[in-house]
Every structure is written in C-alpha cells, then in structure tokens.
C-alpha positions as CSV (number, residue, x, y, z in Angstrom):
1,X,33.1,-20.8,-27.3
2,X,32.2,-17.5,-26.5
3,X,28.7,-17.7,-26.5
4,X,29.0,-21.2,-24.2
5,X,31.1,-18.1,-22.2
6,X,28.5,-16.0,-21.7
7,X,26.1,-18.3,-21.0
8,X,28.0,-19.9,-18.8
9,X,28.3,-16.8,-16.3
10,X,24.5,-16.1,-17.3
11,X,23.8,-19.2,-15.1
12,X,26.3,-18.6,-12.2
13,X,24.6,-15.0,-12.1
14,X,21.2,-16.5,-11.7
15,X,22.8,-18.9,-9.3
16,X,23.6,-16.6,-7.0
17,X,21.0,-15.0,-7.5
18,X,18.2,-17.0,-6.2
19,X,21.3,-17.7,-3.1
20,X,21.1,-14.6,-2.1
21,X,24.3,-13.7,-3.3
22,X,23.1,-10.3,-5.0
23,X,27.6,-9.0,-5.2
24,X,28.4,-12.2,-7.1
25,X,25.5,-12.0,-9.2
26,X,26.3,-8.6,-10.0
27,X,30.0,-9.9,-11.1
28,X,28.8,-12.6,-13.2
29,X,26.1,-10.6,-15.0
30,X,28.8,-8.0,-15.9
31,X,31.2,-10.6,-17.0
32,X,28.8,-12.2,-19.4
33,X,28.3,-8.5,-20.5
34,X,32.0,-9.3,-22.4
35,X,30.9,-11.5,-24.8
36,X,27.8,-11.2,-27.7
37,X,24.4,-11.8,-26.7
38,X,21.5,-9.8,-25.1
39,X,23.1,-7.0,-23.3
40,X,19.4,-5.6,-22.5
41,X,18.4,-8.2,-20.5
42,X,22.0,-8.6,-18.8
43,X,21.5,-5.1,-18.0
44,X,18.1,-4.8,-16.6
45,X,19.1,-7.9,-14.4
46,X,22.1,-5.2,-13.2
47,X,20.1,-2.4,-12.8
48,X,17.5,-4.2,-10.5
49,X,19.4,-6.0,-8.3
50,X,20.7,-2.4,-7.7
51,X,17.7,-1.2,-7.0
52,X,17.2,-4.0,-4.2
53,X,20.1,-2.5,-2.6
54,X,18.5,1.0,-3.3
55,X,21.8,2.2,-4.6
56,X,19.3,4.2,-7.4
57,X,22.5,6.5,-8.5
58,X,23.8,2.9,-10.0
59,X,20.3,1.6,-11.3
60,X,20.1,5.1,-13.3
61,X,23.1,4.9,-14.6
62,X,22.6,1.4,-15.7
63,X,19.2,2.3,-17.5
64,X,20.4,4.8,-19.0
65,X,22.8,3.0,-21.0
66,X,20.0,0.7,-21.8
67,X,18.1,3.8,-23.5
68,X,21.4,5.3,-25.5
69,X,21.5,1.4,-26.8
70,X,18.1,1.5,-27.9
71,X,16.3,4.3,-27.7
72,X,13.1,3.3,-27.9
73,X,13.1,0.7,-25.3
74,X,9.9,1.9,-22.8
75,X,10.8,-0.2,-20.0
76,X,14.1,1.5,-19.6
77,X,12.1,4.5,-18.9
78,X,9.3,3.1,-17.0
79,X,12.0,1.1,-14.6
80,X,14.0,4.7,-14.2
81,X,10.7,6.4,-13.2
82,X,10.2,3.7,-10.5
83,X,13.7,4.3,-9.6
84,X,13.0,8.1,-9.4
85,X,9.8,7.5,-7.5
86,X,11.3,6.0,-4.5
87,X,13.8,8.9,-4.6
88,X,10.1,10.7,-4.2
89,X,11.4,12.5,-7.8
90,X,7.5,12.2,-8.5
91,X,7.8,15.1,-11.1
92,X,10.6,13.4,-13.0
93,X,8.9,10.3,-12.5
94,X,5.8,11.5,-14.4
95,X,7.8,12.8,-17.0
96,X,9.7,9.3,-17.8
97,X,6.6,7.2,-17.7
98,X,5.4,9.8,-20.5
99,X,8.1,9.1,-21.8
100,X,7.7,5.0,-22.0
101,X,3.8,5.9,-23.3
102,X,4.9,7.8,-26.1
103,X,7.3,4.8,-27.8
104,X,4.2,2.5,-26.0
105,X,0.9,3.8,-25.9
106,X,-0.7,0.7,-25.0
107,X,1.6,0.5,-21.6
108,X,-0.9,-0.2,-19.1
109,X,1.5,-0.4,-16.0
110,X,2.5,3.2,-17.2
111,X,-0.9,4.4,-17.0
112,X,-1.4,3.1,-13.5
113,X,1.4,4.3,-12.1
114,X,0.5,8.0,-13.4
115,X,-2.7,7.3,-12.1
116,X,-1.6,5.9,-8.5
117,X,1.1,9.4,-8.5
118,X,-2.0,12.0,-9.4
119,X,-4.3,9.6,-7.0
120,X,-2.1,10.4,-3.9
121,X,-1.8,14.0,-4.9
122,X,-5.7,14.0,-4.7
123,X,-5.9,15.0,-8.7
124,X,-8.7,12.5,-8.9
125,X,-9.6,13.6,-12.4
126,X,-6.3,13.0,-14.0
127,X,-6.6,9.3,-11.6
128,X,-9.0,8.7,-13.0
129,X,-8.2,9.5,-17.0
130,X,-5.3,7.1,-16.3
131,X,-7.0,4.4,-14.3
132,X,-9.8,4.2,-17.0
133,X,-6.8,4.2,-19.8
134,X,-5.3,1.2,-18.0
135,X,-8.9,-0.7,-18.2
136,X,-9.0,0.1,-22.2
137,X,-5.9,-1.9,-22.2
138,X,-6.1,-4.4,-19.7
139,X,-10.4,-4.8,-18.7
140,X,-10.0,-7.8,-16.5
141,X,-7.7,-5.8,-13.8
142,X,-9.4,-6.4,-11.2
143,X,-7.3,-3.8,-8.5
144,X,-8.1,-0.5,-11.3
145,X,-11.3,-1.5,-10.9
146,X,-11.5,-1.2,-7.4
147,X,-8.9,1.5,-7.3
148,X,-11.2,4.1,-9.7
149,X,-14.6,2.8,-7.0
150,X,-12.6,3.9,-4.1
151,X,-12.0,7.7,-5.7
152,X,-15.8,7.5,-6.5
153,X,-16.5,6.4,-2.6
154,X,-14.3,9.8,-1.4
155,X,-16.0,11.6,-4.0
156,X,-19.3,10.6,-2.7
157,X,-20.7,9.0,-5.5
158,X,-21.5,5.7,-3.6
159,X,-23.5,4.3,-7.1
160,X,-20.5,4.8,-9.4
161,X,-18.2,3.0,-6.1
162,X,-20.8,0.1,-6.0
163,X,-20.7,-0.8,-9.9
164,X,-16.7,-0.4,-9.5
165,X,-15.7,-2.3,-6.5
166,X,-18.7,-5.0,-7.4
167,X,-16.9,-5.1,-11.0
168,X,-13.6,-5.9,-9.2
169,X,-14.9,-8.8,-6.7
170,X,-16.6,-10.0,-10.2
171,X,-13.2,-10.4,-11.4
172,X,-11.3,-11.4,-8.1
173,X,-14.2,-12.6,-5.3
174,X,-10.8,-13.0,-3.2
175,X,-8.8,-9.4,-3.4
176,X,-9.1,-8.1,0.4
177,X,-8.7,-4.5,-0.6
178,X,-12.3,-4.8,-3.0
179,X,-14.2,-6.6,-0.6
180,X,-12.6,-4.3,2.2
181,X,-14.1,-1.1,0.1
182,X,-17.3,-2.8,-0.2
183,X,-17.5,-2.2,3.0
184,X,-16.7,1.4,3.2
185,X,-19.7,1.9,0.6
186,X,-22.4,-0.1,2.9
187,X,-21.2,2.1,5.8
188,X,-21.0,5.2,3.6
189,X,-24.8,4.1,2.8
190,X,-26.1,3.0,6.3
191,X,-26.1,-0.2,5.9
192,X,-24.1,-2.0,8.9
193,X,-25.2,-5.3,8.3
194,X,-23.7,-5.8,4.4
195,X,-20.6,-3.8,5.9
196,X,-19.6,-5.6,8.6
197,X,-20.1,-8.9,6.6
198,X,-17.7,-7.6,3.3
199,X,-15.0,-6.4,6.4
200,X,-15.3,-9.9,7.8
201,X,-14.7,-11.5,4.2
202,X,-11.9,-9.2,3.8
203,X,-10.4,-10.3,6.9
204,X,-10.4,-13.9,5.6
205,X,-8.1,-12.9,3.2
206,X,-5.7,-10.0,4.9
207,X,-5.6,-10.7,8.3
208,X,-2.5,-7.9,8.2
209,X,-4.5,-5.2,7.0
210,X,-5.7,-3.3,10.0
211,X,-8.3,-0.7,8.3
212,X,-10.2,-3.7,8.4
213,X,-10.4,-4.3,12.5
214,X,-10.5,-0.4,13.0
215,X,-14.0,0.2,10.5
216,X,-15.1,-2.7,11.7
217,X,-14.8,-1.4,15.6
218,X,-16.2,1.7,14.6
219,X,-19.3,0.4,13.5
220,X,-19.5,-1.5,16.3
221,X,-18.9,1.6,18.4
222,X,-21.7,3.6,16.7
223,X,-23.8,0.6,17.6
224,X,-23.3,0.5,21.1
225,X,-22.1,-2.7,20.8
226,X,-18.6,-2.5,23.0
227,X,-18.2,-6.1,23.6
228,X,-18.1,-7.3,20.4
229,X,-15.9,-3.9,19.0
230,X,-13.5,-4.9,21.7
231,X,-13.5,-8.5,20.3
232,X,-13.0,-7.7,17.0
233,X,-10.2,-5.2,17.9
234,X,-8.5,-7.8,20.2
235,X,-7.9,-9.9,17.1
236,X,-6.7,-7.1,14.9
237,X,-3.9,-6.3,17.7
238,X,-3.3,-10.1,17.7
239,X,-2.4,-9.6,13.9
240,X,-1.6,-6.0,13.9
241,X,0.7,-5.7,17.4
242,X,2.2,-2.3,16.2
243,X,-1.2,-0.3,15.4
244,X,-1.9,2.0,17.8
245,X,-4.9,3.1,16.2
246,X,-6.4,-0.2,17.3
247,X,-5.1,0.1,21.0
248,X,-7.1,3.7,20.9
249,X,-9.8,2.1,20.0
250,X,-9.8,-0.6,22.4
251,X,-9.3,1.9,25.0
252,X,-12.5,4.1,24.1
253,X,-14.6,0.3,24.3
254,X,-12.9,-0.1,27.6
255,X,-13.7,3.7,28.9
256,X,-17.3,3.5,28.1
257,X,-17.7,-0.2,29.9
258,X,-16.2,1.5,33.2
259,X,-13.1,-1.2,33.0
260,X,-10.6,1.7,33.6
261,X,-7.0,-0.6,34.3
262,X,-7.5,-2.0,30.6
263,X,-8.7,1.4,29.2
264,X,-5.9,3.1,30.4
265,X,-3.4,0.1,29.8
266,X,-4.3,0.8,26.1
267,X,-3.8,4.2,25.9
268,X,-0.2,3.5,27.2
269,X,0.3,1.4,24.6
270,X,-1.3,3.8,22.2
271,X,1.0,6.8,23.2
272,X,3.7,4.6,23.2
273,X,3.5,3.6,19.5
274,X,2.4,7.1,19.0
275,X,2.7,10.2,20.9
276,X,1.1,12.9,19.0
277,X,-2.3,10.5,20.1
278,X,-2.3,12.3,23.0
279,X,-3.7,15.5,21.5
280,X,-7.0,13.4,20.4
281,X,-7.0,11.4,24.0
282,X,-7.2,14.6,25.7
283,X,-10.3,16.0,23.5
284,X,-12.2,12.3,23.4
285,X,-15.3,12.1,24.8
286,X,-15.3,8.9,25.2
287,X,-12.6,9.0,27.7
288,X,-14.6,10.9,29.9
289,X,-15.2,7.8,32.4
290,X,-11.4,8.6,33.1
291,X,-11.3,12.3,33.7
292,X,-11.3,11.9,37.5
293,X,-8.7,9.4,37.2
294,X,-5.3,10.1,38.7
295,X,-3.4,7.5,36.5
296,X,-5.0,9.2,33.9
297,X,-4.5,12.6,34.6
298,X,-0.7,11.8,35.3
299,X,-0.6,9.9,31.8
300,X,-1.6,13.3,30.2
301,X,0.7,15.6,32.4
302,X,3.8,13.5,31.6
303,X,3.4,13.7,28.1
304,X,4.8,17.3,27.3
305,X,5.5,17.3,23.8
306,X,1.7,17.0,22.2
C-alpha cells in the first residue's frame, strides 16, 4: 500500500508538472518523499524545479542532502556547480565539477563545462585540455568540435580551425554555430566567396542568431557592395528587431549611398537600443556623408552621457 502511495503522488507530481503547476509538483514530490522508494530521483526532481524558479539557496540545500545520502553521487555535485554558476560562483563552481570528476572521471559534461568556464575567462589552454578531454569520452560531439576550432580561429591558427569546425559539420552538416565559424575562417583567410556561402547556410538554420547578418554585412561592406549589405542586414533586423548592432550597420550602408533620412533613422534606433553607440558614431568614418547634417549634429549634442 505504501509503495502504490508513493507512486501514486510520483504521478500527480509529474502531472503537474508538465501543467505547469511547478508549487503542486513540488508538494507531491515531497509527499512521496514519505514513503520507501528512490529518494534520489524525488529529490533531484525537487531541486530542479527550484532551480526553474531560481530560488538556488533551496536547490543547494536540496543537493546537498542528495550528497550526505550518497556520497558519491557526481551529479549532485555537477547540478550544484550549475546552480553556483548562475549565482556567477565560477570559482566554487570549478571546484564542484572537480569534485563530480573525481568519483567520475569519464564525466564528459563535467569537462565541458570546465572548459566553457576557463574558455570565457580566455584560459584557452586549460579550454582546451578540457574540450579535448570531453572528445576522449564522447568523439562524435559535434559542438566541442567546433567549440576547440573556434579558440584555434582567435588564436590564429586558421588550419587547426578548418580541420575542427570541418570535423564538426562532418558530424552535424546542420549546427548553425559550425557552419557560422566556417565562415569566420574563410574571412579570416580572404576568401569572401566560401564565407558568405557558410553565413548563408548558417542562416538556414538560425535565423535568430544575428552574428550571422552582421559578418555577413561586413563583408559586404569591405566589398563595396552597399545594396546587398543593406539587404542582408534588412532581413537580420526582420529576425533580430532588438540588435542595434545591425541598425549601425545599416546606417553606415545608408551614409555611404547619400540616403541620409534612413541613415540617420537608424542611428536613432541604434542609440536607442544602445547609448554608449554614440561614442563609435561620432569617430565613424563612414558617417562622414552626415557631418554637415543638422539632424545629425543635434542627434550627437542631445546625447550627453557617451
């Protein structure tokens, strides 16, 4: 009877769950925590749906019950180090997923974590000690792959990015973000041609990701080619209304091509969604088509806190 108990609220939990009724869930999850069964799974289920309501002080507490049941259990500690990255605890973080390795050493997701962590803090040899452990314990992931050509592309070392990123389409021809670096590396080598086509396959499948519309205008740009870097840049803000990066770049297309009302509509926008723009419109040459202009001027005078 009590297991039919516990299962019993097991199923309302879920229930609610998936009705996105995360408080109930929570009270039938801790109910079926009365009776015998697996408390480790009852509790993860706890500590996660905290998480979703970022209450992280709960979700510790919850994982850490989880590890002084069962010490060894590595996912405790590698779901508290999430919890502790998005409190931006990054040293703490790094700690726990050592933590998770050390009772798991074949813990890929571990690895690229540390490797993401050391990547953003621009340690690109400890990225990439961890990126390549993830590979030895998972080879077909496709994003490591791509993640460890893009470190090799900032680097500089544009044959070690090729064989990378080309690895990483190998295994996934459809991930935006490889064919999207593909790109980078054709640029990076002068080859505008294979870049724009990679940005316009990565398009195909990210239509969000506006890197894509802003390398592609930039090439575009550099060739002289305003019409079409307007066209392409039109369809990124289509996609991608809230990137002012793309409005900026609009507005240098529409400053070289003498069609000042849309140039400088654009750079309203721009400073709108972001003010400390300004500081590059002012030093642009590409704006210089407008440096006679009194709407212009005035747009630059009113903005006093660049």
């Amino acid at each position: 009877m009590k297991s039919y108990k516990r299962s019993n609220y097991m199923v309302l939990a879920e229930n609610f769950y998936i009705n996105e009724n995360k408080e109930k869930a929570i009270e039938f999850f801790k109910k079926a925590l009365l009776f015998d069964g697996d408390k480790e799974e009852t509790l993860f289920n706890i500590a996660l749906i905290y998480e979703e309501f970022e209450q992280y002080n709960e979700a510790i507490e919850i994982y850490d019950s989880i590890i002084e049941m069962e010490p060894h259990e590595y996912e405790a500690y590698f779901n508290k180090a999430l919890v502790e990255e998005k409190r931006d605890n990054k040293e703490l973080a790094v700690e726990l997923y050592n933590k998770a390795l050390e009772i798991n050493p074949s813990f890929d997701k571990a690895y690229y974590n540390l490797a993401t962590i050391y990547d953003e803090e621009g340690d690109r040899d400890k990225a990439l000690l961890y990126f390549k452990k993830v590979l030895l314990y998972n080879p077909d992931d496709f994003i490591t792959y791509n993640n460890i050509g893009s470190i090799y592309e900032e680097a500089g070392d544009y044959d070690k990015a090729y064989k990378m990123i080309k690895k990483s389409i190998d295994l996934n021809p459809n991930y935006y973000k490889s064919l999207f670096n593909m790109g980078v590396v054709y640029k990076r080598l002068k080859n505008h041609k294979k870049a724009i086509e990679f940005y316009n396959k990565s398009k195909e499948y990210n239509s969000h990701y506006y890197y894509t519309y802003l390398n592609l205008s930039a090439i575009y740009i550099e060739d002289k080619d305003y019409k079409e870097s307007i066209e392409v840049l039109t369809e990124g803000i289509v996609n991608n209304p809230d990137a002012h990066d793309l409005y900026y770049n609009r507005a240098c297309s529409y400053s070289i091509l003498n069609q000042t009302d849309l140039a400088l509509k654009d750079i309203r926008k721009a400073i709108i969604l972001n003010p400390s723009i300004i500081k590059w419109i002012i030093i642009d040459k590409d704006f210089r088509n407008l440096y006679d202009n009194e709407e212009f001027k005035m747009i630059l005078n009113e903005r006093v806190d660049y």
